[in-house]
Backbone and ligand atoms as CSV (ligand in chain L), in Angstrom:
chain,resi,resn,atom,element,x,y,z
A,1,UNK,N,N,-38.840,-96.940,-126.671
A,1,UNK,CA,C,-39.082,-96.421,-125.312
A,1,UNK,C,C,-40.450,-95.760,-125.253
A,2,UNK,N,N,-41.043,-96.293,-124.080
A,2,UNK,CA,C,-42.464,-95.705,-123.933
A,2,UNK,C,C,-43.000,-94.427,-122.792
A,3,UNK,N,N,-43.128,-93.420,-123.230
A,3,UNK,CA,C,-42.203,-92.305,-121.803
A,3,UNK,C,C,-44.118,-92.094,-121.426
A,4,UNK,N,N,-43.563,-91.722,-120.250
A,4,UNK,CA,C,-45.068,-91.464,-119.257
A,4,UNK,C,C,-44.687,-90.473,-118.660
A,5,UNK,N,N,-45.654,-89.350,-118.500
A,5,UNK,CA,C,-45.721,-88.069,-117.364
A,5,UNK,C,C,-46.782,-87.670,-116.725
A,6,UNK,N,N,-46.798,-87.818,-115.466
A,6,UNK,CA,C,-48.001,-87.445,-114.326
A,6,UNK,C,C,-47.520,-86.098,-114.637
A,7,UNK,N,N,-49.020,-85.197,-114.437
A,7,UNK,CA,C,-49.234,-84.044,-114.074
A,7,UNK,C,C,-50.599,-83.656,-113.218
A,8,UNK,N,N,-49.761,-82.499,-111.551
A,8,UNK,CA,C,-51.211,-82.110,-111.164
A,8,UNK,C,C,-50.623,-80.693,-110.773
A,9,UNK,N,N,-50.900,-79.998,-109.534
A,9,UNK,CA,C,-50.531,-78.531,-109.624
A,9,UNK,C,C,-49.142,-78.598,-108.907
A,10,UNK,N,N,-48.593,-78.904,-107.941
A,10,UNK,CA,C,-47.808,-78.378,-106.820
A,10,UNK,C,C,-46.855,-79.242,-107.365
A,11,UNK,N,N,-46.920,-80.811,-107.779
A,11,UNK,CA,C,-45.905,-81.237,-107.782
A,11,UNK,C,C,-44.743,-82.013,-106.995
A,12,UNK,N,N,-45.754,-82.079,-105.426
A,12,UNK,CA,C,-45.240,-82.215,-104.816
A,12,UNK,C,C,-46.012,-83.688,-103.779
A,13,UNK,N,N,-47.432,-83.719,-104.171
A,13,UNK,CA,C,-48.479,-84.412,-104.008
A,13,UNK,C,C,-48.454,-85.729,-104.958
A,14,UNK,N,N,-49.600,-85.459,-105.567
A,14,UNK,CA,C,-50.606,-86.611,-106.461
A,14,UNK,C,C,-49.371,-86.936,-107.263
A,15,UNK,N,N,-48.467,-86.120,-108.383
A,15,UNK,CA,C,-47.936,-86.453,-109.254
A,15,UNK,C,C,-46.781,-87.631,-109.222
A,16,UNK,N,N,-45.937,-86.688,-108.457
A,16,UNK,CA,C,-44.746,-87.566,-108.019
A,16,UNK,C,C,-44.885,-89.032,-107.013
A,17,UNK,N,N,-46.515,-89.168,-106.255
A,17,UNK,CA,C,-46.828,-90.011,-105.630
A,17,UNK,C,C,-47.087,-91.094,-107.293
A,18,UNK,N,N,-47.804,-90.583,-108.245
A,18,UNK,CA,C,-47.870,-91.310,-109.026
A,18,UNK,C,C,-46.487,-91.819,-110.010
A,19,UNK,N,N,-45.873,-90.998,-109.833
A,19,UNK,CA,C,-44.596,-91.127,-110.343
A,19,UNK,C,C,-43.949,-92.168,-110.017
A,20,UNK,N,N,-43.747,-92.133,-108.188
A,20,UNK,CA,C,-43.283,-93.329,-107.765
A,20,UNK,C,C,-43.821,-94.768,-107.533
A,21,UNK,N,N,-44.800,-94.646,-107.640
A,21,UNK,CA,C,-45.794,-96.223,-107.643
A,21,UNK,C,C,-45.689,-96.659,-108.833
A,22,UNK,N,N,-45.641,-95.991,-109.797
A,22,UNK,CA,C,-45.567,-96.365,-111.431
A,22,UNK,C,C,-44.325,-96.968,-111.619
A,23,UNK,N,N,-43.224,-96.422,-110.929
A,23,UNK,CA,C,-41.667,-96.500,-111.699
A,23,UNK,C,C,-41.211,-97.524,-111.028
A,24,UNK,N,N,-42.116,-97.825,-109.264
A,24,UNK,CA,C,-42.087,-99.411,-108.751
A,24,UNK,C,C,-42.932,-100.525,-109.958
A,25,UNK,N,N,-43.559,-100.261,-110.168
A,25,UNK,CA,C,-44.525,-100.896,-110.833
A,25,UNK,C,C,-43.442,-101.524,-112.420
A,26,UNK,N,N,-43.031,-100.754,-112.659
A,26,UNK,CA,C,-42.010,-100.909,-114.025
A,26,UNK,C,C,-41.028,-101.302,-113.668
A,27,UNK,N,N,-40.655,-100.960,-112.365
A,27,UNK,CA,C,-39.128,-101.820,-111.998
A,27,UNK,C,C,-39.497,-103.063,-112.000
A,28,UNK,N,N,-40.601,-103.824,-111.377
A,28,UNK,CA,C,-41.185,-105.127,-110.644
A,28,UNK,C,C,-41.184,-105.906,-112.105
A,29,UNK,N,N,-41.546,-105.149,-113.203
A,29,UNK,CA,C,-42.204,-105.898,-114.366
A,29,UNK,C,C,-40.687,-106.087,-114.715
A,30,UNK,N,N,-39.351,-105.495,-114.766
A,30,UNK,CA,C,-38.474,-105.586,-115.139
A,30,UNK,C,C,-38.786,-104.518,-116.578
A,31,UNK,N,N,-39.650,-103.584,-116.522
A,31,UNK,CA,C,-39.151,-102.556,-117.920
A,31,UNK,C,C,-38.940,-101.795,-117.788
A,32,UNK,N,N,-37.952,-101.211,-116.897
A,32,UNK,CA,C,-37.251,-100.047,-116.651
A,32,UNK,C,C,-36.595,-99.231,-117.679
A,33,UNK,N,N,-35.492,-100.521,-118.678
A,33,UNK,CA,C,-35.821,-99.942,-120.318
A,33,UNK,C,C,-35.967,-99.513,-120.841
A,34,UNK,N,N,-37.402,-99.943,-120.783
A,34,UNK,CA,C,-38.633,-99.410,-122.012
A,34,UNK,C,C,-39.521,-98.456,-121.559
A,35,UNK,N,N,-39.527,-98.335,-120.459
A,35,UNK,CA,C,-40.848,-97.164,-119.930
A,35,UNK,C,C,-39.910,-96.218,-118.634
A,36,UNK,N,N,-40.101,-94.828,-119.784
A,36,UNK,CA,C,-39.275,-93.560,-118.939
A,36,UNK,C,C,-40.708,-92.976,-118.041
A,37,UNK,N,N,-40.277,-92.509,-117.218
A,37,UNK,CA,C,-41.703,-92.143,-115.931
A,37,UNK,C,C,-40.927,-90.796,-115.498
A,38,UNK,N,N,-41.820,-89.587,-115.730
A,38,UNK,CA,C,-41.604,-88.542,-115.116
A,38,UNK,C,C,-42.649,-87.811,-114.404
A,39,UNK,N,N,-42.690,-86.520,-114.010
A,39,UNK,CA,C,-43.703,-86.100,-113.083
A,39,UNK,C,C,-43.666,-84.770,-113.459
A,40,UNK,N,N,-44.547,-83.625,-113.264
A,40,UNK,CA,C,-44.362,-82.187,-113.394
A,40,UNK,C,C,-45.742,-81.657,-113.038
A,41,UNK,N,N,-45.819,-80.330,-112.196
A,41,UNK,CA,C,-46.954,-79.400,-112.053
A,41,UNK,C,C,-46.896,-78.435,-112.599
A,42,UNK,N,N,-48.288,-77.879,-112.607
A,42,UNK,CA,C,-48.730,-76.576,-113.909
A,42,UNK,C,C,-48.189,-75.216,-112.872
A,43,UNK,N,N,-48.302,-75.577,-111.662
A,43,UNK,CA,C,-47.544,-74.182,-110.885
A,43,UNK,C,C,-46.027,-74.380,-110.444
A,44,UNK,N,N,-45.551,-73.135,-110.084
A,44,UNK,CA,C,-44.541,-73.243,-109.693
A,44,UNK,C,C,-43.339,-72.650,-108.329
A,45,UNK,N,N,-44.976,-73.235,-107.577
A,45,UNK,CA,C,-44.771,-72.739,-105.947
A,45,UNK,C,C,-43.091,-73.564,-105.655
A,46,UNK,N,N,-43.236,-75.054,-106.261
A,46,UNK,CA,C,-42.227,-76.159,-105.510
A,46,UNK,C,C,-41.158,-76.315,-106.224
A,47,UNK,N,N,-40.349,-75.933,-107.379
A,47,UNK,CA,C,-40.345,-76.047,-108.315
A,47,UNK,C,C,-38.566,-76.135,-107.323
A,48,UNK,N,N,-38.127,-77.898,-107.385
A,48,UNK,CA,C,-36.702,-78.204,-106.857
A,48,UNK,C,C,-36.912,-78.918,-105.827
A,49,UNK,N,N,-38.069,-78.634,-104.931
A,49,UNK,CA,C,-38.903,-79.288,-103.673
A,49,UNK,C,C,-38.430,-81.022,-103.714
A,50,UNK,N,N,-38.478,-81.439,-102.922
A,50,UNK,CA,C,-38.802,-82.996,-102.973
A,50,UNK,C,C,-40.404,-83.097,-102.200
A,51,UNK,N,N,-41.184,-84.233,-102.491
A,51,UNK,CA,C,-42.006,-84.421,-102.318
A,51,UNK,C,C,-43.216,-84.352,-100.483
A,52,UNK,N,N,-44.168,-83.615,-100.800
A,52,UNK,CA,C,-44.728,-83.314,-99.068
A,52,UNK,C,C,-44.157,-84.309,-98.111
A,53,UNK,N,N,-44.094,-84.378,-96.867
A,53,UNK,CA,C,-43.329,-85.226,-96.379
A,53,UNK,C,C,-44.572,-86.546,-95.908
A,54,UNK,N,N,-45.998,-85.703,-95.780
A,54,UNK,CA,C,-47.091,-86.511,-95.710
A,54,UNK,C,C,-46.981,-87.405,-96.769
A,55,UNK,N,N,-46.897,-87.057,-98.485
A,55,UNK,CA,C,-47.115,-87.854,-99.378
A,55,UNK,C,C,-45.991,-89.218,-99.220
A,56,UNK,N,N,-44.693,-88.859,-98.871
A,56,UNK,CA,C,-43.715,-89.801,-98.491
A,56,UNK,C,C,-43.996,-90.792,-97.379
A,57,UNK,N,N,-44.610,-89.842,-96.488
A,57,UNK,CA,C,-44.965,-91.183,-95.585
A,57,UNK,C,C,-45.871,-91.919,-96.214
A,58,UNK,N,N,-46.437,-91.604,-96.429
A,58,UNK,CA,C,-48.376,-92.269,-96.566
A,58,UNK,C,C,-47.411,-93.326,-98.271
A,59,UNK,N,N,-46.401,-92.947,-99.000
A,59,UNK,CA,C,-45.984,-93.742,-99.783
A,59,UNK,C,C,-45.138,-94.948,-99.215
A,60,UNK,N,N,-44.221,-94.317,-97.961
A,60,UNK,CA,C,-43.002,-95.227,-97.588
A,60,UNK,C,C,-44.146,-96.324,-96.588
A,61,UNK,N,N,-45.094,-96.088,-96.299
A,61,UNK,CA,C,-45.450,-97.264,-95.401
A,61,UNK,C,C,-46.390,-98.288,-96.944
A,62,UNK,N,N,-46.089,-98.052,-97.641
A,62,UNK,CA,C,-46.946,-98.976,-98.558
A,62,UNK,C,C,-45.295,-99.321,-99.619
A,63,UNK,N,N,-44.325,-99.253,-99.123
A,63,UNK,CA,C,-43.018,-99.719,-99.459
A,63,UNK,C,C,-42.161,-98.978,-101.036
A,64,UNK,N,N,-42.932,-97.458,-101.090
A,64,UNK,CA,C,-42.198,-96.736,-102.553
A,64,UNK,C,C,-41.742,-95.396,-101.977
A,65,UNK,N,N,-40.506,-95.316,-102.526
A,65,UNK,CA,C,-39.954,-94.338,-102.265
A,65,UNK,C,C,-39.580,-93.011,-103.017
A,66,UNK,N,N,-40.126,-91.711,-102.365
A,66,UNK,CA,C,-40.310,-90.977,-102.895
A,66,UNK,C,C,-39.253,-89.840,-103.046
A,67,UNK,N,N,-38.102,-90.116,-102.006
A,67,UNK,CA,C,-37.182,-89.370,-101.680
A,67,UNK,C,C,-36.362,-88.661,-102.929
A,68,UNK,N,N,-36.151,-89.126,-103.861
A,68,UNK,CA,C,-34.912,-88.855,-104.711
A,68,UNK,C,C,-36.096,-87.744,-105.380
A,69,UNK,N,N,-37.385,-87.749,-105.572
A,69,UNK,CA,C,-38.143,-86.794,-106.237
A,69,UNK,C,C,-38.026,-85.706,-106.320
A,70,UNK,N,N,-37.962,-84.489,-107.179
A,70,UNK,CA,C,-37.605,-83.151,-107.223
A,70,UNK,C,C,-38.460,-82.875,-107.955
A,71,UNK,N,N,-39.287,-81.697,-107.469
A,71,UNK,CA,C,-40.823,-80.583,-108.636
A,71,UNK,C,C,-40.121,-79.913,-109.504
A,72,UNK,N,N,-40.839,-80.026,-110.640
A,72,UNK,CA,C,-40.174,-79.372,-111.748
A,72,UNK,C,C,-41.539,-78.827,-112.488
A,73,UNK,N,N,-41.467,-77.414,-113.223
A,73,UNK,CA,C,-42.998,-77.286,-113.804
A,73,UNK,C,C,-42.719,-77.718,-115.163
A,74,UNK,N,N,-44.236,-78.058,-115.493
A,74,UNK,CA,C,-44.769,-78.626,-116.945
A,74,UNK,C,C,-44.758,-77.645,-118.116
A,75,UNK,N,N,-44.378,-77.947,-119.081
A,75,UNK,CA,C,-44.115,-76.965,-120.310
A,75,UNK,C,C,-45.318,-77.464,-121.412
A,76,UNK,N,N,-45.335,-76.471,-122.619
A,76,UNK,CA,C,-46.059,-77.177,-123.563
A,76,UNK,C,C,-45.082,-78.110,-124.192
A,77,UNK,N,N,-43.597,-77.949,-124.561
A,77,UNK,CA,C,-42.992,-78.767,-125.043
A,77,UNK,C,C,-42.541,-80.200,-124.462
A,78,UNK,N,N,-43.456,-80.559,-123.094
A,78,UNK,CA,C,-43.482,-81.676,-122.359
A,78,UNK,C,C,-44.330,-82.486,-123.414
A,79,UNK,N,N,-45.613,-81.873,-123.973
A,79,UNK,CA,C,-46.522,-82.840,-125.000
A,79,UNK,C,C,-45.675,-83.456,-126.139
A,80,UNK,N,N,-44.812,-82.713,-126.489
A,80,UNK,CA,C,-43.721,-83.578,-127.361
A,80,UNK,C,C,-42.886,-84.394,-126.924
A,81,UNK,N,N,-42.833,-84.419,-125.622
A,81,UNK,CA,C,-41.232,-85.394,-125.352
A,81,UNK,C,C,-41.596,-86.742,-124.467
A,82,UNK,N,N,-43.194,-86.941,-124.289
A,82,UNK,CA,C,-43.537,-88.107,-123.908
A,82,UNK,C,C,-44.638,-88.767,-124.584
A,83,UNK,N,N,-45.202,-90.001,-124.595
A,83,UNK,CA,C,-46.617,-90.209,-125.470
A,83,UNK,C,C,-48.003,-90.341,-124.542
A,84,UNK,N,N,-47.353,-90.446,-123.296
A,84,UNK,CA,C,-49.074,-90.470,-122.117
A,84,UNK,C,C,-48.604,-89.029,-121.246
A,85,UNK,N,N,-49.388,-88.317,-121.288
A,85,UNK,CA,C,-49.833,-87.087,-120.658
A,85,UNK,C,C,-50.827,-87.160,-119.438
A,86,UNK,N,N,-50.714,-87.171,-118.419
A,86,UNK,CA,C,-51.982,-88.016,-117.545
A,86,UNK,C,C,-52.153,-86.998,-116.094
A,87,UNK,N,N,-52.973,-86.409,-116.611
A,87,UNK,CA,C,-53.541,-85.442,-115.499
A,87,UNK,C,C,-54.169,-85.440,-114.477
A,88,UNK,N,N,-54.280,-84.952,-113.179
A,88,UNK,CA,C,-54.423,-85.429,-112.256
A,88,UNK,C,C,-56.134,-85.498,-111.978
A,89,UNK,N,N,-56.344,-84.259,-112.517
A,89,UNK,CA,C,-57.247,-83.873,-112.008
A,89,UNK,C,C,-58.153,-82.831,-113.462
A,90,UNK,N,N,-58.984,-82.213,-113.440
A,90,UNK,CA,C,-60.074,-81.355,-114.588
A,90,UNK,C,C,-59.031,-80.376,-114.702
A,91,UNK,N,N,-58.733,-79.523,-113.717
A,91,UNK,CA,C,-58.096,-78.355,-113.937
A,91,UNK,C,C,-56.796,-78.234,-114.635
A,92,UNK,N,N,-56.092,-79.332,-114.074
A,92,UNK,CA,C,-54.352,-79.970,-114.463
A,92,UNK,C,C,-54.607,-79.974,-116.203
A,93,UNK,N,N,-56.072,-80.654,-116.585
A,93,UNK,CA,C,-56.081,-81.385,-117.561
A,93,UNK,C,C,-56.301,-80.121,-118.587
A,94,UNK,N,N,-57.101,-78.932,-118.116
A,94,UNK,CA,C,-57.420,-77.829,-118.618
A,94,UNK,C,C,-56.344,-77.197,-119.086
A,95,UNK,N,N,-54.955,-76.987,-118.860
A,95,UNK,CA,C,-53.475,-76.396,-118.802
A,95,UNK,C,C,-53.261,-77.131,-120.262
A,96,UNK,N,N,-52.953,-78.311,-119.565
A,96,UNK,CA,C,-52.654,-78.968,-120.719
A,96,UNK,C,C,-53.013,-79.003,-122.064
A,97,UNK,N,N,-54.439,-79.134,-122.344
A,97,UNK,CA,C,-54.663,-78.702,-123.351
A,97,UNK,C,C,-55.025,-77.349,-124.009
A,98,UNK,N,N,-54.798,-76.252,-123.412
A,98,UNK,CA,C,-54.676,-75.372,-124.043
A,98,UNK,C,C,-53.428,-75.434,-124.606
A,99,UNK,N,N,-52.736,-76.155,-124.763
A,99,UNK,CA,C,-51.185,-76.374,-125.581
A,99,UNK,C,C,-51.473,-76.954,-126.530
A,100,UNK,N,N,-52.585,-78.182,-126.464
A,100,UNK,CA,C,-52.263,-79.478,-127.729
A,100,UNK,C,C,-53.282,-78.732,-128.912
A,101,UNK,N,N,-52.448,-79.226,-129.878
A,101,UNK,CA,C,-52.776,-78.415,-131.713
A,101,UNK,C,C,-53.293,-79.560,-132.172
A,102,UNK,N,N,-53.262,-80.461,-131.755
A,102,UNK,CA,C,-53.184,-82.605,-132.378
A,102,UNK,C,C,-52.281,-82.559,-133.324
A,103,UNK,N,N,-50.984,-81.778,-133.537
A,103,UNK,CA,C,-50.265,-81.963,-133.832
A,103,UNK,C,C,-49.482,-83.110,-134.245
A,104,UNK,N,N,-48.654,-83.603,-134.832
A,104,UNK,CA,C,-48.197,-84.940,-135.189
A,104,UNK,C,C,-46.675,-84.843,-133.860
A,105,UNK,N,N,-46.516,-85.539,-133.467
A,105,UNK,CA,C,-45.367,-85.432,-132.321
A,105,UNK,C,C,-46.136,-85.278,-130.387
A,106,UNK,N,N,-47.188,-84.818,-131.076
A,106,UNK,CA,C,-47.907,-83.981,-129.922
A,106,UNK,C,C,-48.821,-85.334,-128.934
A,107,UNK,N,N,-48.423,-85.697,-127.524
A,107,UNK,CA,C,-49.371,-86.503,-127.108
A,107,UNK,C,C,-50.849,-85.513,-126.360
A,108,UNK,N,N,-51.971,-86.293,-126.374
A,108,UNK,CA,C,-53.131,-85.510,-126.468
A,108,UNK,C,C,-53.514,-86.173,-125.039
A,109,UNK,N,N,-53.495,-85.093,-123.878
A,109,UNK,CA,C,-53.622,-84.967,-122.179
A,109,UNK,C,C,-54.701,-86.082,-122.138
A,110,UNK,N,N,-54.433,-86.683,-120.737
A,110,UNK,CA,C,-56.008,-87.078,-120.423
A,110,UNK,C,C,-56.142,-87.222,-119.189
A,111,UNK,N,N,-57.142,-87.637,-118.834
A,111,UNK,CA,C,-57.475,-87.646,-117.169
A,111,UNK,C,C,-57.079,-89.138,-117.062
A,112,UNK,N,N,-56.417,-88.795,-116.207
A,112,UNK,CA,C,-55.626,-90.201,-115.482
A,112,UNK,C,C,-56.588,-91.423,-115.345
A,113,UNK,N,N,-57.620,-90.805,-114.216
A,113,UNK,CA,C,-58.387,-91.904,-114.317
A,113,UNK,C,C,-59.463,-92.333,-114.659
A,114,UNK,N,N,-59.601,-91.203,-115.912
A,114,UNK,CA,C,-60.677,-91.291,-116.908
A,114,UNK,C,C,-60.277,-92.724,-117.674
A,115,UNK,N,N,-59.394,-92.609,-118.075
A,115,UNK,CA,C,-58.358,-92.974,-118.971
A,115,UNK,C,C,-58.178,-94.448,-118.234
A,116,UNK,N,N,-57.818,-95.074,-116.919
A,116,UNK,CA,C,-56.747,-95.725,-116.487
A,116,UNK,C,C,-57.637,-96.244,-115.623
A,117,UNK,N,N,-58.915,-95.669,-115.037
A,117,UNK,CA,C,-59.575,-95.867,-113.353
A,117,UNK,C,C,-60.570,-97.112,-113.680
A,118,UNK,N,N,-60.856,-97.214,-112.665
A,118,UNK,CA,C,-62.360,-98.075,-113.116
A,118,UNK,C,C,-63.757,-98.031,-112.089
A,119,UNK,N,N,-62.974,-96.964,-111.260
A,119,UNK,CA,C,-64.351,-96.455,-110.689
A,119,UNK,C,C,-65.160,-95.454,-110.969
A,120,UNK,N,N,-65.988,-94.614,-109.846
A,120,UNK,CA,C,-66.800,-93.330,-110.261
A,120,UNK,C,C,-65.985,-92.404,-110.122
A,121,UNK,N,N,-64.798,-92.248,-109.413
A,121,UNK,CA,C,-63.988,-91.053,-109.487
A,121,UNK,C,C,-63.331,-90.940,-110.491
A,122,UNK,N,N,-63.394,-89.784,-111.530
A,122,UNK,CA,C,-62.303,-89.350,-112.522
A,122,UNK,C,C,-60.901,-88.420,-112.015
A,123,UNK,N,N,-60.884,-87.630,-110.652
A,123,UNK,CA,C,-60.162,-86.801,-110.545
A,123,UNK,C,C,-59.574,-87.651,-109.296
A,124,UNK,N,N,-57.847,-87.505,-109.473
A,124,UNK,CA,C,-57.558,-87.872,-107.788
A,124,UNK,C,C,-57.787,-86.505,-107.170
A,125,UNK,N,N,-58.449,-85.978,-106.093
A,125,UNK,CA,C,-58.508,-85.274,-105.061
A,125,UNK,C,C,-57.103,-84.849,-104.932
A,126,UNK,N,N,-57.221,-83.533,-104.903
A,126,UNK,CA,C,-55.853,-82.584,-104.299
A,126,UNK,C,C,-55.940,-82.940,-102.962
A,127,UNK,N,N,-54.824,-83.486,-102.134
A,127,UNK,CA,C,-54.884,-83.749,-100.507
A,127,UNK,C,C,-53.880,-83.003,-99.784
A,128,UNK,N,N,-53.798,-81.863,-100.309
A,128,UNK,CA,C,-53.110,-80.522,-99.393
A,128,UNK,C,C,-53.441,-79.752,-98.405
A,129,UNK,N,N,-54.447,-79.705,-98.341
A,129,UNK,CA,C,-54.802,-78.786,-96.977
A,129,UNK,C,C,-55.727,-79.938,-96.369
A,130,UNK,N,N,-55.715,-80.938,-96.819
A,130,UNK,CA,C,-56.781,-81.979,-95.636
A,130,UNK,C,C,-56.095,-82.744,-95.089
A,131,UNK,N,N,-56.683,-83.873,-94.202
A,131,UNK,CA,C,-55.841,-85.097,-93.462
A,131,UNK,C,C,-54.940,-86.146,-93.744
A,132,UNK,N,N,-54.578,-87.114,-93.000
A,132,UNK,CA,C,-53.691,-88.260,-93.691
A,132,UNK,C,C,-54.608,-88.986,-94.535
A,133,UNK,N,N,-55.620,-89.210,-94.396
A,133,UNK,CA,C,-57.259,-90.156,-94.980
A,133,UNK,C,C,-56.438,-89.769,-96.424
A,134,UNK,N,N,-56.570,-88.423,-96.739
A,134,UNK,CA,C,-56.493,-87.984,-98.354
A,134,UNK,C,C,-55.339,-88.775,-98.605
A,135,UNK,N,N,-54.592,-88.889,-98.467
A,135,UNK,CA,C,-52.823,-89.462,-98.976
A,135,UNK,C,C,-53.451,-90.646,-99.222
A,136,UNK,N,N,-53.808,-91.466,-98.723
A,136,UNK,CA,C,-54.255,-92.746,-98.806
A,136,UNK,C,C,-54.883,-93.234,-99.765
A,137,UNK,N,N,-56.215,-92.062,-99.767
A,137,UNK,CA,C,-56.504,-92.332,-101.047
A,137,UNK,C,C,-56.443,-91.808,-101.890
A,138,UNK,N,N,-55.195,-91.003,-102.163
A,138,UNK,CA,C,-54.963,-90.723,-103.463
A,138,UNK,C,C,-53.879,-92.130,-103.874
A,139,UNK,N,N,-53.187,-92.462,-102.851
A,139,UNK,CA,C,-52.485,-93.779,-103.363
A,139,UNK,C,C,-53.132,-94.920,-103.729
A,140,UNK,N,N,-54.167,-95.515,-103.138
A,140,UNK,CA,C,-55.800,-96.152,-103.565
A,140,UNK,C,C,-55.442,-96.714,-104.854
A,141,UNK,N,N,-56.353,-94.767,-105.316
A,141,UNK,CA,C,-56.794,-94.231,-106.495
A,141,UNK,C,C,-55.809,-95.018,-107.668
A,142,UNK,N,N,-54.618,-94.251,-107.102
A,142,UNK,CA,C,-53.055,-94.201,-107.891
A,142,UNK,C,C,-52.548,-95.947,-108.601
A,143,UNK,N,N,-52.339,-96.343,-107.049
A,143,UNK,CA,C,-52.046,-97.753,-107.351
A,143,UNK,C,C,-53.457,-98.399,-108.304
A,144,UNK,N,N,-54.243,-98.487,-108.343
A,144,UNK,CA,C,-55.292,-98.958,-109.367
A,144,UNK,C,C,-55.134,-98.672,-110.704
A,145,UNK,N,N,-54.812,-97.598,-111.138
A,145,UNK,CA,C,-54.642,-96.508,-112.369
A,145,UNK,C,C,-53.338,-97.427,-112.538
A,146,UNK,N,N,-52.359,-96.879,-112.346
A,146,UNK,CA,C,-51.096,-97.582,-112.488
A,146,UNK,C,C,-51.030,-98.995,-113.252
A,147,UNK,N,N,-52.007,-99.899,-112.119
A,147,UNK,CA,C,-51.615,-101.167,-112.958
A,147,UNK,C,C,-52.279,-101.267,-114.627
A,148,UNK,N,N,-53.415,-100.713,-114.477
A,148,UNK,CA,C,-54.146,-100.439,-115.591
A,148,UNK,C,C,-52.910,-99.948,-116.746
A,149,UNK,N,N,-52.957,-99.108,-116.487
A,149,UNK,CA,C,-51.893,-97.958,-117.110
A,149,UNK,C,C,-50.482,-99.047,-117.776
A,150,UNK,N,N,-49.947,-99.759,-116.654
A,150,UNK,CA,C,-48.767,-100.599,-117.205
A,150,UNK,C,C,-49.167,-101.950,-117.668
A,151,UNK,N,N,-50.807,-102.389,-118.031
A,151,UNK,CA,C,-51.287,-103.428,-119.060
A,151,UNK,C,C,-51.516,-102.930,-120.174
A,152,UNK,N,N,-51.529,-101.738,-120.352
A,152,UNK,CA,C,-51.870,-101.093,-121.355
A,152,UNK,C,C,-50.536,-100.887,-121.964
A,153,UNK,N,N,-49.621,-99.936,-121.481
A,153,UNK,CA,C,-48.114,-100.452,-121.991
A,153,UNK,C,C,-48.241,-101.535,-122.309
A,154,UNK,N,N,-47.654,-102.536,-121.632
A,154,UNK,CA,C,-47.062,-104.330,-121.919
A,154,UNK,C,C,-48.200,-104.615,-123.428
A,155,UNK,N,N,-49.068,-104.191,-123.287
A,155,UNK,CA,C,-50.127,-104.574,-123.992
A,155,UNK,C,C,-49.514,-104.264,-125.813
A,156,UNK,N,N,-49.170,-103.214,-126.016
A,156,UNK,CA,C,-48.475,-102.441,-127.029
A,156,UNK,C,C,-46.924,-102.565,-127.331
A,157,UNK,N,N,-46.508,-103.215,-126.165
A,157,UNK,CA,C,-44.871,-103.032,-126.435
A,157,UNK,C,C,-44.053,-104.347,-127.310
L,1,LIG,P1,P,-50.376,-81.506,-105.666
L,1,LIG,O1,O,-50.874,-80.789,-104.325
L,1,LIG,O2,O,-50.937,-80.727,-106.825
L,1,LIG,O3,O,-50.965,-82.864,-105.574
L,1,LIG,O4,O,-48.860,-81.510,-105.638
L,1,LIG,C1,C,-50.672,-79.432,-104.076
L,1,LIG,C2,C,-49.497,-79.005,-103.535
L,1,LIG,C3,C,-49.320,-77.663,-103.246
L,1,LIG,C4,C,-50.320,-76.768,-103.519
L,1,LIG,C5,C,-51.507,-77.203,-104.078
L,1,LIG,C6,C,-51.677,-78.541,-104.365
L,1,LIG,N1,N,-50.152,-75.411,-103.217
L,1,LIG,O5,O,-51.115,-74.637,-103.392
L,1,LIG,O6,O,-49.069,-75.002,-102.771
């Protein structure tokens, strides 16, 4: 089993939006299986929340559903219990590694779309206090990363 965890702050945004495009993305391939997909933020304003209702729309009209989602915050003992750590953003990514030792067990954070992207943006944009535009493209962003992200799985499995 190949476990994956989005992380950005709220939990309620970027993450779980990535959460759910990914876990479509793994259903479609048929490796539901093999690749566990979770989500978590470094704060813990939302923490039980289901997802902004903006991020749901701006997901449900591109056909993924975000509903069953619940915020939960990120621990250091999250670096042990998955092998991709994938941060949303610089700051998300900053949390994170003040935990990792490179420990043996330990997966080592990275920027999502440092890691996964293939454009000039490394950070998805926090889209909380701005317009619908932001949702959009953080799903863009997301869906691009993603497929990357699940060739790279298949690639290894
Ligand atoms: P997210 O967006 O990190 O993408 O879930 C945010 C959600 C809530 C807050 C900040 C960012 N907040 O400050 O409450």
């Amino acid at each position: 089993m190949t476990s994956v965890l989005f992380v950005c702050l709220g939990n309620i945004c970027r993450s779980p939006t990535a959460h759910g495009v990914f876990q479509h993305y793994v259903d479609q391939a048929g490796l539901r299986d093999h690749i566990r997909v979770d989500s978590a933020g470094t704060g813990d304003w939302h923490i039980g929340k289901t997802p902004d209702a903006r991020s749901q729309q701006a997901a449900k009209r591109r056909g993924y559903d975000l509903s069953g989602l619940r915020a939960r915050q990120v621990t250091a003992q999250d670096l042990n219990q998955f092998d991709y750590v994938l941060a949303m953003d610089r700051s998300n990514l900053q949390v994170l590694n003040s935990w990792y030792r490179g420990e043996a067990g330990q997966a080592e954070p990275q920027l999502f779309l440092q890691a996964f992207g293939s454009g000039d943006e490394l950070e998805v944009p926090d889209p909380y206090y701005g317009g619908e535009q932001g949702f959009d493209h953080v799903l863009d962003l997301i869906e691009h990363a993603s497929a990357e992200l699940l060739r790279d799985i298949q690639a290894r499995l």
